[in-house]
The first five atom37 places (N, CA, C, CB, O) and aatype in JSON, in Angstrom:
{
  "aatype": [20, 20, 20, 20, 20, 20, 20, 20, 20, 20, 20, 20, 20, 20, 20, 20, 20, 20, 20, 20, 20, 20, 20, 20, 20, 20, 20, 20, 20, 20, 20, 20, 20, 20, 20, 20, 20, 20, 20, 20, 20, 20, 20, 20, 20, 20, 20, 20, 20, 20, 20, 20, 20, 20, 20, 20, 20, 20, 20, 20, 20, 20, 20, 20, 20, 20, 20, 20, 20, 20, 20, 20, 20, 20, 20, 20, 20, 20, 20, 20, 20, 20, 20, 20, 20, 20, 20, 20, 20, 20, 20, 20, 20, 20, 20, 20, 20, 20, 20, 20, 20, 20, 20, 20, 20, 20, 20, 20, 20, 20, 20, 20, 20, 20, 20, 20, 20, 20, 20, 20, 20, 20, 20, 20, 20, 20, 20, 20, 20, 20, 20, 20, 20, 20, 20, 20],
  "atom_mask": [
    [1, 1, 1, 1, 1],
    [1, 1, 1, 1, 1],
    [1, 1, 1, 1, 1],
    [1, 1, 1, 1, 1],
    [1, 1, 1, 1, 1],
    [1, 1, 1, 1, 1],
    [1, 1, 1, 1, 1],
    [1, 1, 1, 1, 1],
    [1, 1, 1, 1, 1],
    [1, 1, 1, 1, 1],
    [1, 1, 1, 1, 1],
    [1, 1, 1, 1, 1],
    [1, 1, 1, 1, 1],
    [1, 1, 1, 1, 1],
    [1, 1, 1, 1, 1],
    [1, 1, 1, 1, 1],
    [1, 1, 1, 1, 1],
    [1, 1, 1, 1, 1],
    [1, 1, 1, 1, 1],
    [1, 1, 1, 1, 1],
    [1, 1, 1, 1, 1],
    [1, 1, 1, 1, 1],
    [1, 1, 1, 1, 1],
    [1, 1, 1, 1, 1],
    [1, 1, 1, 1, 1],
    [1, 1, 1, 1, 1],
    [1, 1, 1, 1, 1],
    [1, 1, 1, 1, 1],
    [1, 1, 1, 1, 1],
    [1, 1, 1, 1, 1],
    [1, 1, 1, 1, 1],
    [1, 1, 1, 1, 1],
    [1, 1, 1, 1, 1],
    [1, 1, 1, 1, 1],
    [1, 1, 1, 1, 1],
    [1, 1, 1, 1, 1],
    [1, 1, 1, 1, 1],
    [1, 1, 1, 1, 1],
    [1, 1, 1, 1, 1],
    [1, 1, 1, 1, 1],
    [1, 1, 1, 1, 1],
    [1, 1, 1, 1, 1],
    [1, 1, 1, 1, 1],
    [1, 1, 1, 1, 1],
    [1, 1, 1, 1, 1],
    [1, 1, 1, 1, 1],
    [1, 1, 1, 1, 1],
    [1, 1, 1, 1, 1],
    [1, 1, 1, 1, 1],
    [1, 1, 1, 1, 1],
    [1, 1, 1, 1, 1],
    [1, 1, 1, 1, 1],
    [1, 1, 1, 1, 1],
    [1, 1, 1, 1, 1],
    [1, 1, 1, 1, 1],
    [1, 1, 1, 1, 1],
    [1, 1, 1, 1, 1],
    [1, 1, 1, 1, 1],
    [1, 1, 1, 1, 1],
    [1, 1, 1, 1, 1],
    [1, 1, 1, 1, 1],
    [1, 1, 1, 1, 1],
    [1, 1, 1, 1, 1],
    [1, 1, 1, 1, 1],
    [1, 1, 1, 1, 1],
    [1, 1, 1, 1, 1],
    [1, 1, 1, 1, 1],
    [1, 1, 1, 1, 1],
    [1, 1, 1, 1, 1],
    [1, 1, 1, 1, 1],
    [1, 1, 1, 1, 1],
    [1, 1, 1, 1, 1],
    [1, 1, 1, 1, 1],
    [1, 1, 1, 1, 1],
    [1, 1, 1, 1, 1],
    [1, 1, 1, 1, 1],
    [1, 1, 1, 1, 1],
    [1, 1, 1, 1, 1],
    [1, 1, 1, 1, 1],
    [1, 1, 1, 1, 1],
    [1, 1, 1, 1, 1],
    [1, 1, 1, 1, 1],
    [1, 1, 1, 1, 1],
    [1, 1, 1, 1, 1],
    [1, 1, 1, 1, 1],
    [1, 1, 1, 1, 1],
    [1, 1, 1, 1, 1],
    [1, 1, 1, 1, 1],
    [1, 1, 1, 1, 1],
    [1, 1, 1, 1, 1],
    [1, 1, 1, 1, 1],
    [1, 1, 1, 1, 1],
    [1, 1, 1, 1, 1],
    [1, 1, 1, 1, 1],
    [1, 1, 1, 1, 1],
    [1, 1, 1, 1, 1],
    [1, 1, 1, 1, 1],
    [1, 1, 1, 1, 1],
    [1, 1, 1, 1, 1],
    [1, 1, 1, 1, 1],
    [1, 1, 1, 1, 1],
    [1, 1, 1, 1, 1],
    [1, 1, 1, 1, 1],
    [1, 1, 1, 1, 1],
    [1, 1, 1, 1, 1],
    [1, 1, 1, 1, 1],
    [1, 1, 1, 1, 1],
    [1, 1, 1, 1, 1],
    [1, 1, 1, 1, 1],
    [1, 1, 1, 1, 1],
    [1, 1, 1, 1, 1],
    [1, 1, 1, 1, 1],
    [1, 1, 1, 1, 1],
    [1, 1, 1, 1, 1],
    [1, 1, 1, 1, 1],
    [1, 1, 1, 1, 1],
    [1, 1, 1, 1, 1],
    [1, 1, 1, 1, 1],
    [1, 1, 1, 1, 1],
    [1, 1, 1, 1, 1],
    [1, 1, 1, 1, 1],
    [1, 1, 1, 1, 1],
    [1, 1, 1, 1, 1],
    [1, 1, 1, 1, 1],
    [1, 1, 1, 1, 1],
    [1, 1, 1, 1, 1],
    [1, 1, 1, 1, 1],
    [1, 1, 1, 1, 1],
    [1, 1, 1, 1, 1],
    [1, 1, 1, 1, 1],
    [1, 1, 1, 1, 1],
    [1, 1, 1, 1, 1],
    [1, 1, 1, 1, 1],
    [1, 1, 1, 1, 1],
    [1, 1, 1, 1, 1],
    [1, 1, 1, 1, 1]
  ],
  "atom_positions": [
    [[92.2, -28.12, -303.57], [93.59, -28.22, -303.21], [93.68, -28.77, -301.78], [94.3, -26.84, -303.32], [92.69, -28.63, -301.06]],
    [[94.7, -29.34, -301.34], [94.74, -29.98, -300.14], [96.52, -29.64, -300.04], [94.07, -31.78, -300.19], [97.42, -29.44, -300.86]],
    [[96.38, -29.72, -298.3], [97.53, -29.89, -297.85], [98.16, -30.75, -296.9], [97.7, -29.05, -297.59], [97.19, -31.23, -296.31]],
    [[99.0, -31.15, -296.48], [99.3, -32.07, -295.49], [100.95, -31.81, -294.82], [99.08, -33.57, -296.21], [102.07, -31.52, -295.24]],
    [[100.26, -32.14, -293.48], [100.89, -31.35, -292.06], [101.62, -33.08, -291.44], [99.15, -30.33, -290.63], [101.07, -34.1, -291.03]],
    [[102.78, -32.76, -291.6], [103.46, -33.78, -290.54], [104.01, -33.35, -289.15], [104.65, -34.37, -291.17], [104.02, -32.17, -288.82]],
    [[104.3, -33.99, -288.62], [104.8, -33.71, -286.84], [104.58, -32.27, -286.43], [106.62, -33.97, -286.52], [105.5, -31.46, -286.47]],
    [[103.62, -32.02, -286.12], [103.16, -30.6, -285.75], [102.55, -30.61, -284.44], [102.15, -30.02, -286.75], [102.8, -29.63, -283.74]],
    [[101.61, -31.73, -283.86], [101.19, -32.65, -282.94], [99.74, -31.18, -282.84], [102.58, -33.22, -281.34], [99.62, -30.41, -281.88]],
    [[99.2, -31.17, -283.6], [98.16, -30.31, -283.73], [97.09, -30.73, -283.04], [97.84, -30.1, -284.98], [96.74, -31.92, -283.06]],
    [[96.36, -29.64, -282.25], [94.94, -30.38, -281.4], [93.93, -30.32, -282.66], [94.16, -29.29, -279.74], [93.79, -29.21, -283.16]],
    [[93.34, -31.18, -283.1], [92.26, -31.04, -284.69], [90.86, -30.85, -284.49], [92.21, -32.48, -285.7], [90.05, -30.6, -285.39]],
    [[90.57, -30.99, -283.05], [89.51, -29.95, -282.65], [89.42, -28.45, -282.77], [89.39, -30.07, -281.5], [88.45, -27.92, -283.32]],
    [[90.62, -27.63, -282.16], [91.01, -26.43, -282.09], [91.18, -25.96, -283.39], [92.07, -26.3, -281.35], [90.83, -24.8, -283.6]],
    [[91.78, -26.83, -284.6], [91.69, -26.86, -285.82], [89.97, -26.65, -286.61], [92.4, -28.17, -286.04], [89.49, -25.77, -287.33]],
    [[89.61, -27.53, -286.22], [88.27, -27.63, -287.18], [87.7, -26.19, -286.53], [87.06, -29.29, -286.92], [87.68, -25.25, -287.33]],
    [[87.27, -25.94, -285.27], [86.91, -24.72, -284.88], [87.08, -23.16, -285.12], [87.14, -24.87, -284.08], [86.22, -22.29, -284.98]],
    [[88.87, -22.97, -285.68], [89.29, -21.9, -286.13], [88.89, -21.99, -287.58], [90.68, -21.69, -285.84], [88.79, -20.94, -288.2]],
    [[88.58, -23.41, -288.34], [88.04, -23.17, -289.94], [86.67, -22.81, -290.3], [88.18, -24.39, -290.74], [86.26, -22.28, -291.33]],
    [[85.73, -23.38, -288.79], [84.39, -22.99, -288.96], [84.46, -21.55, -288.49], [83.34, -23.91, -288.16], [83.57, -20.83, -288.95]],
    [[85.48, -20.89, -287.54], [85.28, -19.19, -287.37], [85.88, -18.96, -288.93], [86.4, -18.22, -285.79], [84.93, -18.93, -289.71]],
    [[86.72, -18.84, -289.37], [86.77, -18.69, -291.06], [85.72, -18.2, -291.81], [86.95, -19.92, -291.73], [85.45, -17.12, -292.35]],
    [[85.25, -19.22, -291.72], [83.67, -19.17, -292.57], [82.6, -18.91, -292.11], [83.21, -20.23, -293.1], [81.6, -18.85, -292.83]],
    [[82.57, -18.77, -291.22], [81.3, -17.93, -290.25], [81.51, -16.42, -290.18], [81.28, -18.45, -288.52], [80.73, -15.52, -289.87]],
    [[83.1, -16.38, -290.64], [83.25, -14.73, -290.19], [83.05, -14.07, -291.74], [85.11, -14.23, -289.36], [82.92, -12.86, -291.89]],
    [[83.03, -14.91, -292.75], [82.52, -14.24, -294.1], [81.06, -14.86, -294.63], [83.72, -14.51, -295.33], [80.9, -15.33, -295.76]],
    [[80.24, -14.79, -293.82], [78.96, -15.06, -294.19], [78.44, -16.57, -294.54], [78.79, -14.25, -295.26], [77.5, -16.99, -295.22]],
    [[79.47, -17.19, -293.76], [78.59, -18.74, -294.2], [78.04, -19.31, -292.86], [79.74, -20.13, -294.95], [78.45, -19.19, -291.71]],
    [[76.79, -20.06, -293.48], [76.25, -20.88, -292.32], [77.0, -22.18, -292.46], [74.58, -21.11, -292.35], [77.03, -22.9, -293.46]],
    [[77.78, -22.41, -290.98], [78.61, -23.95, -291.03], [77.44, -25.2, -290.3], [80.42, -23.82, -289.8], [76.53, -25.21, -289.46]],
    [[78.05, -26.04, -291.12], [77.79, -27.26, -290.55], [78.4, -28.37, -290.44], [77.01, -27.57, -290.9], [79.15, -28.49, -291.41]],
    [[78.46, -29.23, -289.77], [80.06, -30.03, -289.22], [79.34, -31.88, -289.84], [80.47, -29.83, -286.51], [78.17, -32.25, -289.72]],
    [[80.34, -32.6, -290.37], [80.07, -34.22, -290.44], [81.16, -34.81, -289.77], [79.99, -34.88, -291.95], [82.25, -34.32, -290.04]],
    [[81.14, -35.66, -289.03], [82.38, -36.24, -288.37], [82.48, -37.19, -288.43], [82.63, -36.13, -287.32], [81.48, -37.6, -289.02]],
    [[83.36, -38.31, -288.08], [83.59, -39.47, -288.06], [84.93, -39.97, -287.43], [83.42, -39.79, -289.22], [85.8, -39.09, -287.38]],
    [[85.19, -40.83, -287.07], [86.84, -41.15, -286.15], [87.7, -40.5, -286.59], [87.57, -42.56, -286.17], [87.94, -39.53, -285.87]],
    [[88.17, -40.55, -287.26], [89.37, -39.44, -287.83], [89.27, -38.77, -289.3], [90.83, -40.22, -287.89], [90.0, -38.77, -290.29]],
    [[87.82, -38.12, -288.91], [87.73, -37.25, -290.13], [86.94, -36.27, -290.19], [87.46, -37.83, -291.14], [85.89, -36.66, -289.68]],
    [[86.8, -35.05, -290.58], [85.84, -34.31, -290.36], [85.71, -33.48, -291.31], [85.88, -33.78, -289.31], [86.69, -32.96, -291.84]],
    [[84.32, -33.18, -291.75], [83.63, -32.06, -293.32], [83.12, -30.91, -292.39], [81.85, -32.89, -294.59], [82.27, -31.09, -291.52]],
    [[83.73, -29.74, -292.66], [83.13, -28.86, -292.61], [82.37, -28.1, -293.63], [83.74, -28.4, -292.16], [83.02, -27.33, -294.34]],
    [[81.19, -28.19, -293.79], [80.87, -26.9, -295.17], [80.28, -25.95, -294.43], [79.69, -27.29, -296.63], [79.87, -25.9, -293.27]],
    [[80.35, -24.95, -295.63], [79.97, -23.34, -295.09], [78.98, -23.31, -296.0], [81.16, -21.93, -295.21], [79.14, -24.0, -297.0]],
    [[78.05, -22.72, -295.91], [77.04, -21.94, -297.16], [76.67, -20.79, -297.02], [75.77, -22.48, -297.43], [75.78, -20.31, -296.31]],
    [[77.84, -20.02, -298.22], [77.48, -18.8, -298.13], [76.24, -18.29, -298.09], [77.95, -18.32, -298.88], [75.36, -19.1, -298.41]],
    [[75.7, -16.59, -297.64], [74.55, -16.64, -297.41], [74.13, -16.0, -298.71], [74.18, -16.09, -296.14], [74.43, -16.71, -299.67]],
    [[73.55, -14.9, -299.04], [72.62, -14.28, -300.26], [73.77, -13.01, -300.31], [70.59, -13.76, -299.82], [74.06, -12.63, -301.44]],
    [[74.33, -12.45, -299.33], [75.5, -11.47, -299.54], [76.84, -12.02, -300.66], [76.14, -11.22, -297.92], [77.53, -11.24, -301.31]],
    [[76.98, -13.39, -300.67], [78.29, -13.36, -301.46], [78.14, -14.17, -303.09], [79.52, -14.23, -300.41], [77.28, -14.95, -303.51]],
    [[78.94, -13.79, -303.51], [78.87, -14.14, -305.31], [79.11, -15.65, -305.27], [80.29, -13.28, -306.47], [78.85, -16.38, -306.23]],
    [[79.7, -16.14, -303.93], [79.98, -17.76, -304.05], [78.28, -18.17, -304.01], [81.13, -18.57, -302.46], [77.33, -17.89, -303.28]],
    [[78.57, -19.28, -305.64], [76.87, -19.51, -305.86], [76.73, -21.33, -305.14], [76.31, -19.4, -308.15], [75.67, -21.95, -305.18]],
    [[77.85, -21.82, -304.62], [78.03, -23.3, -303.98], [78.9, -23.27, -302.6], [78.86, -24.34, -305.12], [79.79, -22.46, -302.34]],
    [[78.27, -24.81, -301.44], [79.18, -24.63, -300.48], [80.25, -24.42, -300.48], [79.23, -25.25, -299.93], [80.65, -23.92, -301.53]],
    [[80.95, -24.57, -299.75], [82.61, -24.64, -299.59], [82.78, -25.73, -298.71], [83.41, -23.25, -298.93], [81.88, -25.66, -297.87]],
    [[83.57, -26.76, -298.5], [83.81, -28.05, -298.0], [85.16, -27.97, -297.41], [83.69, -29.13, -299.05], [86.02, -27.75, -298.26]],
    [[85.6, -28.09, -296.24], [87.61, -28.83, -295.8], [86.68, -29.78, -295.29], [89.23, -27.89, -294.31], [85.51, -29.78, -294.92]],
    [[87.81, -30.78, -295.44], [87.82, -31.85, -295.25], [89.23, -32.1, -294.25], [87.67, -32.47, -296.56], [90.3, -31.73, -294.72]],
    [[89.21, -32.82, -292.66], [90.36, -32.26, -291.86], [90.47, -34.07, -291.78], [90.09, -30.97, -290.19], [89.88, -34.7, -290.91]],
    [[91.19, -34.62, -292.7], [91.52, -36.0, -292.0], [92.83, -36.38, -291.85], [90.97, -37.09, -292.66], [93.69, -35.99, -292.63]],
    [[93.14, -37.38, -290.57], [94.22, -38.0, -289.96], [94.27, -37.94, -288.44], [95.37, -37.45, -290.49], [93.34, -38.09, -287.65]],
    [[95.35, -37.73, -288.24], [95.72, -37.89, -286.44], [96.73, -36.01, -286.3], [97.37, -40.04, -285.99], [97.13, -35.29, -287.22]],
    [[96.78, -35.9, -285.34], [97.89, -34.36, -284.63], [99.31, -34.31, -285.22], [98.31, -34.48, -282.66], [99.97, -33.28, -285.34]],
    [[99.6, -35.25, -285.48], [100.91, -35.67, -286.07], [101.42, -35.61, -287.37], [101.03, -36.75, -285.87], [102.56, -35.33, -287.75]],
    [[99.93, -36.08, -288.32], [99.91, -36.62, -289.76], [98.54, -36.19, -290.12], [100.15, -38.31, -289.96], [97.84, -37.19, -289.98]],
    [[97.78, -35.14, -290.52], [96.82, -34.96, -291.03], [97.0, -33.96, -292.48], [96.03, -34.54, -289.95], [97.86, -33.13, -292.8]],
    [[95.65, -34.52, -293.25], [95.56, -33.56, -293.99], [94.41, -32.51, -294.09], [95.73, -34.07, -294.94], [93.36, -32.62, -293.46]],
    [[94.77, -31.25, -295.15], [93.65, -30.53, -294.6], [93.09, -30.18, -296.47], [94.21, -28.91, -293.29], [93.92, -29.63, -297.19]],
    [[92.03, -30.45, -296.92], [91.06, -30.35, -298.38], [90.51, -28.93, -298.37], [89.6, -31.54, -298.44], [89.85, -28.5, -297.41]],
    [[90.7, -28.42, -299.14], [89.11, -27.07, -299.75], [88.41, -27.59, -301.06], [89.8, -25.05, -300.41], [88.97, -27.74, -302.15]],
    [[87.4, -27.77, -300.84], [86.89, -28.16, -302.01], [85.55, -27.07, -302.15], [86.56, -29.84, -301.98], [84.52, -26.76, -301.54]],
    [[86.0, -26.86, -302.88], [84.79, -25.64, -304.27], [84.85, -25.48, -305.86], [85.08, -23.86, -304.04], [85.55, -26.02, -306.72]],
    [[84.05, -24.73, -305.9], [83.94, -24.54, -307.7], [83.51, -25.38, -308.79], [85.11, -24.36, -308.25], [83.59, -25.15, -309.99]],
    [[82.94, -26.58, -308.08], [82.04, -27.01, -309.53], [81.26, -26.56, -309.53], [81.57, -28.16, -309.91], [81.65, -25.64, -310.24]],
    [[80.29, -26.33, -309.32], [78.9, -25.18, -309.52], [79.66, -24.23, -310.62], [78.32, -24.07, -307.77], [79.74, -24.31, -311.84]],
    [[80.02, -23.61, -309.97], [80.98, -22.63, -310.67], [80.93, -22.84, -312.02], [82.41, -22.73, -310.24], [80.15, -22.48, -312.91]],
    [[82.04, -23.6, -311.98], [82.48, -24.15, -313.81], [81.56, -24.74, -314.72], [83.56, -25.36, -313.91], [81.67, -24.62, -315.94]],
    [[80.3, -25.61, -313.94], [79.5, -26.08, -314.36], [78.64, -24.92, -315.18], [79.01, -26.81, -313.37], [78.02, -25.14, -316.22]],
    [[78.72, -23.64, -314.5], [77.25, -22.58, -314.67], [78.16, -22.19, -315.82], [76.58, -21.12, -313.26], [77.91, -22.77, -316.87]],
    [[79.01, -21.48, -315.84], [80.38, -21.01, -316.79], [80.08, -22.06, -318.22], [82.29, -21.48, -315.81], [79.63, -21.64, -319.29]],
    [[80.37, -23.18, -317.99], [79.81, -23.88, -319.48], [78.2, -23.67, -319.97], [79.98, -25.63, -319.33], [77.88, -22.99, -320.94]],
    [[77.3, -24.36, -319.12], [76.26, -24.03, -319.48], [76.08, -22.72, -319.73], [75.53, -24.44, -318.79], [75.76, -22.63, -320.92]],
    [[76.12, -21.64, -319.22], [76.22, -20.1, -319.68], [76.89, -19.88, -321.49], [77.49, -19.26, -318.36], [76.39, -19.52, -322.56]],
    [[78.03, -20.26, -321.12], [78.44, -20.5, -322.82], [78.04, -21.47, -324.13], [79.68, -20.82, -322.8], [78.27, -21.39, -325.33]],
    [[77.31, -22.49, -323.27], [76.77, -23.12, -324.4], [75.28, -22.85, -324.57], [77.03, -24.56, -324.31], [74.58, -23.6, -325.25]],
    [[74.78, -21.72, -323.9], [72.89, -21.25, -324.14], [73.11, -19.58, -324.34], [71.52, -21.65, -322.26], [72.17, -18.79, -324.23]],
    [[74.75, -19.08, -324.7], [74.95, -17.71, -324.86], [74.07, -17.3, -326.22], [76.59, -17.4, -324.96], [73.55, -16.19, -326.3]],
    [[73.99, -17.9, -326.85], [73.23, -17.43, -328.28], [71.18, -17.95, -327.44], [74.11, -18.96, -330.34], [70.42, -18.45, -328.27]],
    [[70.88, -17.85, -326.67], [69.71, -17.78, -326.03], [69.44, -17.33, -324.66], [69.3, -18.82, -326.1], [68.39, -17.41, -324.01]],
    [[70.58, -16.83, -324.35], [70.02, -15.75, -323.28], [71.08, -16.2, -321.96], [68.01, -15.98, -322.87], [70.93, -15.85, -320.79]],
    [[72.33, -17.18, -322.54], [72.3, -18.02, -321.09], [73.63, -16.9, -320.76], [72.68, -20.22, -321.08], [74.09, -16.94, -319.63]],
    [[74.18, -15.97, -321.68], [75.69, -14.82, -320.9], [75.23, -15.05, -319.21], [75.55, -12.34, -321.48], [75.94, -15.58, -318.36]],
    [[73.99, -14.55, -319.03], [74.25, -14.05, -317.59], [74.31, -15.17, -316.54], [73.13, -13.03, -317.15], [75.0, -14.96, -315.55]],
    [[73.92, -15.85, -316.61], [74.5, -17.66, -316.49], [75.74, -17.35, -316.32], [74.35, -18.89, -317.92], [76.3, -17.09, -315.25]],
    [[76.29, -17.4, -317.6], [78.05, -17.56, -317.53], [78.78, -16.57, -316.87], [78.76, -17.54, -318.92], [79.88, -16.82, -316.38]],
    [[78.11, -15.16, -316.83], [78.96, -14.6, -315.98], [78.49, -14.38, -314.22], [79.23, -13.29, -316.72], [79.22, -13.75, -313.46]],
    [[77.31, -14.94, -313.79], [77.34, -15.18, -312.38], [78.42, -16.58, -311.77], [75.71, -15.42, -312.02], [78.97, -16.76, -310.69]],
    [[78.37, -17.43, -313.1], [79.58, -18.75, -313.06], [81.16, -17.77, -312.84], [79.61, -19.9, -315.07], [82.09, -18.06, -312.08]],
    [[81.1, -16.87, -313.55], [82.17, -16.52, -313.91], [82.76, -15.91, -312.29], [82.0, -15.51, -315.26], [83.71, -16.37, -311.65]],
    [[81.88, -14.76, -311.91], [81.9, -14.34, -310.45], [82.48, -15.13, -309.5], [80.71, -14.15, -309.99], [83.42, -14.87, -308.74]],
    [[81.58, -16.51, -309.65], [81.6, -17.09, -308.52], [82.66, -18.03, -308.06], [80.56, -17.6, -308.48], [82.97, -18.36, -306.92]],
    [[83.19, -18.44, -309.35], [84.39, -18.53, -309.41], [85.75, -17.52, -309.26], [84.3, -18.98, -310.31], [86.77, -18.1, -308.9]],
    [[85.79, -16.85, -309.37], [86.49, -15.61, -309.16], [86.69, -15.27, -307.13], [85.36, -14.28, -310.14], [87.65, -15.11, -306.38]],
    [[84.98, -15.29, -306.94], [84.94, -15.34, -305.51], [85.35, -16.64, -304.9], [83.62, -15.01, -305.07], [86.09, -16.6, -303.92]],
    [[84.91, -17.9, -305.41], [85.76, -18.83, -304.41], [87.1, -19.37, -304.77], [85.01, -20.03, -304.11], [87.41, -20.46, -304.3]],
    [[88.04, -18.66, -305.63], [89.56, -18.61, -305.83], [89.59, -17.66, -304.69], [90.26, -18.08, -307.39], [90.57, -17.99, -304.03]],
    [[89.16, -16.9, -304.27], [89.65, -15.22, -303.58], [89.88, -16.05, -302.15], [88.05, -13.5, -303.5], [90.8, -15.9, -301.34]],
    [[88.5, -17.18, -302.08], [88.45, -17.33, -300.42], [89.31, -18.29, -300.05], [87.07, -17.74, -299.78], [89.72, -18.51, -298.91]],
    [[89.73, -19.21, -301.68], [90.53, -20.31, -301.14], [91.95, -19.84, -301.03], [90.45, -21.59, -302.03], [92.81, -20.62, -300.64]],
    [[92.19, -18.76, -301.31], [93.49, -17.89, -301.16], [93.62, -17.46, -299.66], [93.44, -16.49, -302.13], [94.47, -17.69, -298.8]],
    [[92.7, -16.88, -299.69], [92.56, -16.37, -297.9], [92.72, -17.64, -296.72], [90.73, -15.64, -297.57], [93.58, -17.71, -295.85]],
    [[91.78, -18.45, -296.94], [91.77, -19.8, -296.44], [93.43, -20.2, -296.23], [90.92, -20.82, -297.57], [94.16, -20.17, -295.24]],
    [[93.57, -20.45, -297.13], [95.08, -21.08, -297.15], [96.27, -20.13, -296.26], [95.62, -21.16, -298.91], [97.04, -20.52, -295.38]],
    [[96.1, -18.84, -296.79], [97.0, -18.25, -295.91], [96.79, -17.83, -294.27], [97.27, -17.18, -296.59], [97.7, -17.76, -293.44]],
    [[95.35, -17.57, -294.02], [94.78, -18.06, -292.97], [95.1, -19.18, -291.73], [93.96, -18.34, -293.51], [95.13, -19.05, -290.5]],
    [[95.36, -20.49, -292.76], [95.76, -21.55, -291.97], [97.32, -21.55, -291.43], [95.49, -22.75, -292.78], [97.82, -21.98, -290.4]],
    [[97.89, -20.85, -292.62], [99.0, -20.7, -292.41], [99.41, -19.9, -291.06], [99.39, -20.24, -293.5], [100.55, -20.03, -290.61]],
    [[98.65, -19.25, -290.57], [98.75, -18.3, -289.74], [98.54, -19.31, -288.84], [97.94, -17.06, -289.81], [99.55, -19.84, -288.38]],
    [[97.53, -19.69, -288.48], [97.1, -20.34, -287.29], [97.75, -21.7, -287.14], [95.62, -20.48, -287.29], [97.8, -22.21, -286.02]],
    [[98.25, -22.29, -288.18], [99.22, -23.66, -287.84], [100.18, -23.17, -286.6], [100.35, -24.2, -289.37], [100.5, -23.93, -285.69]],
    [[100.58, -21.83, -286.68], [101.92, -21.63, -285.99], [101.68, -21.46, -284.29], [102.69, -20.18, -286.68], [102.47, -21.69, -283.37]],
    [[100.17, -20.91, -284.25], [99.93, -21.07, -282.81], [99.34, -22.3, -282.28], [99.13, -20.09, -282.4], [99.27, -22.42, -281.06]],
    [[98.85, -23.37, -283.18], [98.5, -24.51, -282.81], [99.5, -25.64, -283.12], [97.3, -24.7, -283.31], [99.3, -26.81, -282.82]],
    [[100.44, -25.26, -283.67], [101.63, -26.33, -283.23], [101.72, -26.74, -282.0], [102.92, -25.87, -283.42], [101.91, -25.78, -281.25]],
    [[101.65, -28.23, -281.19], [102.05, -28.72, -280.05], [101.12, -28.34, -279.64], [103.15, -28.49, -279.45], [101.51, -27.81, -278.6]],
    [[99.41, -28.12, -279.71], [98.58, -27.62, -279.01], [97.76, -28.7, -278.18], [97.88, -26.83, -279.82], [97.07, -28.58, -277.16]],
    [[98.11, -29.89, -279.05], [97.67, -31.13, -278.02], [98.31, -31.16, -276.62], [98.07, -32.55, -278.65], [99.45, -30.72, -276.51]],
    [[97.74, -31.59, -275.66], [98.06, -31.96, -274.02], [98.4, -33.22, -274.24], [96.81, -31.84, -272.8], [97.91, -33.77, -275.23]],
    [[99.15, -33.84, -273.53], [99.74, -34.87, -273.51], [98.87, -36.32, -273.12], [100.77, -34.53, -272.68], [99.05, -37.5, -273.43]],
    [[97.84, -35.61, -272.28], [96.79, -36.8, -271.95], [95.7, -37.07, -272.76], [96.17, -36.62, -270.72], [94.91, -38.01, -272.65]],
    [[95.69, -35.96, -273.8], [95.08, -36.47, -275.29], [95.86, -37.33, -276.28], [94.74, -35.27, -276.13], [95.25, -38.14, -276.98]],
    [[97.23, -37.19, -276.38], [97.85, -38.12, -277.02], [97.5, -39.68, -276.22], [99.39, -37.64, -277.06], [96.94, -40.66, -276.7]],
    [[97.99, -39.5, -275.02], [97.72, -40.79, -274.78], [96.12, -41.76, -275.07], [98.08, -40.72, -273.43], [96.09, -42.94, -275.43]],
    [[95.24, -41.13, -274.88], [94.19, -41.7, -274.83], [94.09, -41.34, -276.8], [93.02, -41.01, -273.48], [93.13, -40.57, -276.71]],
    [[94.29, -41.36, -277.85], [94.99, -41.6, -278.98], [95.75, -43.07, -279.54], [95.86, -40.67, -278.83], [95.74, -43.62, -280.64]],
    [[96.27, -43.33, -278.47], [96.75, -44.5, -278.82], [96.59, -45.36, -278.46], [97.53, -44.63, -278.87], [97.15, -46.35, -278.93]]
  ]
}
C-alpha cells in the first residue's frame, strides 16, 4: 500500500529516520538504498518475529509532493500456497508459518501506517528554508 503527501513541505530525511526507528524498535535490522529523490528502507526482522520476509518503504519525491510505499507479504502468500499445495505431504506447517506471517506483517503494516500518521503532524513544515532553496 502506498500513500501520498502533498504540500506538507516535509524534511524526508527526518522522515526516513523516524521509519528506520519504526523498525528498529520491533526487531528489525535496517538498511538504507538511496538515490536523488528516493529512498528503500528495509528492515529484517530478526529470529523473534513470525514476519518470515523483509519489509521495504519506499520514500520517493520532494517535501512538498512525496510518496511513501510498504511493501511486504510475498514470501508470505507464496509459503501459504506452497503449504497448501504439499498439504497432503507434510507441507500444513509450511502453510501455516505462511499463514502467521502474514497475519504478522498486516499487524505491522497497520501500525506503520498509523504511526506515520502520527509523525506527519510534527514534521509538517519541518524543512528550513535554506534547504528548500538549495532544492531548487
Amino acid at each position: 500500500m502506498y500513500t501520498r503527501w502533498t504540500g506538507r513541505n516535509v524534511d524526508l530525511a527526518l522522515l526516513i529516520e523516524s521509519i528506520e526507528g519504526f523498525l528498529s524498535v520491533r526487531g528489525c535490522k535496517i538498511s538504507r538504498k538511496e538515490s536523488e529523490r528516493r529512498c528503500l528502507v528495509v528492515g529484517r526482522p530478526e529470529n523473534t518475529s513470525d514476519v518470515l520476509e523483509d519489509v521495504s518503504v519506499k520514500i520517493s519525491g520532494e517535501p512538498n509532493d512525496f510518496t511513501v510505499e510498504f511493501i511486504s507479504g510475498g514470501k508470505s502468500r507464496s509459503s501459504i500456497l506452497l503449504g497448501f499445495l504439499t498439504s497432503m505431504i507434510g507441507g500444513g506447517n509450511l502453510m501455516l508459518k505462511g499463514v502467521r506471517s502474514q497475519e504478522s506483517s498486516d499487524k505491522l503494516e497497520k501500525e506503520f501506517w498509523s504511526y506515520l500518521e502520527e509523525k506527519m503532524v510534527g514534521l509538517t513544515n519541518s524543512v528550513k528554508n535554506d534547504q528548500m532553496r538549495k532544492q531548487r
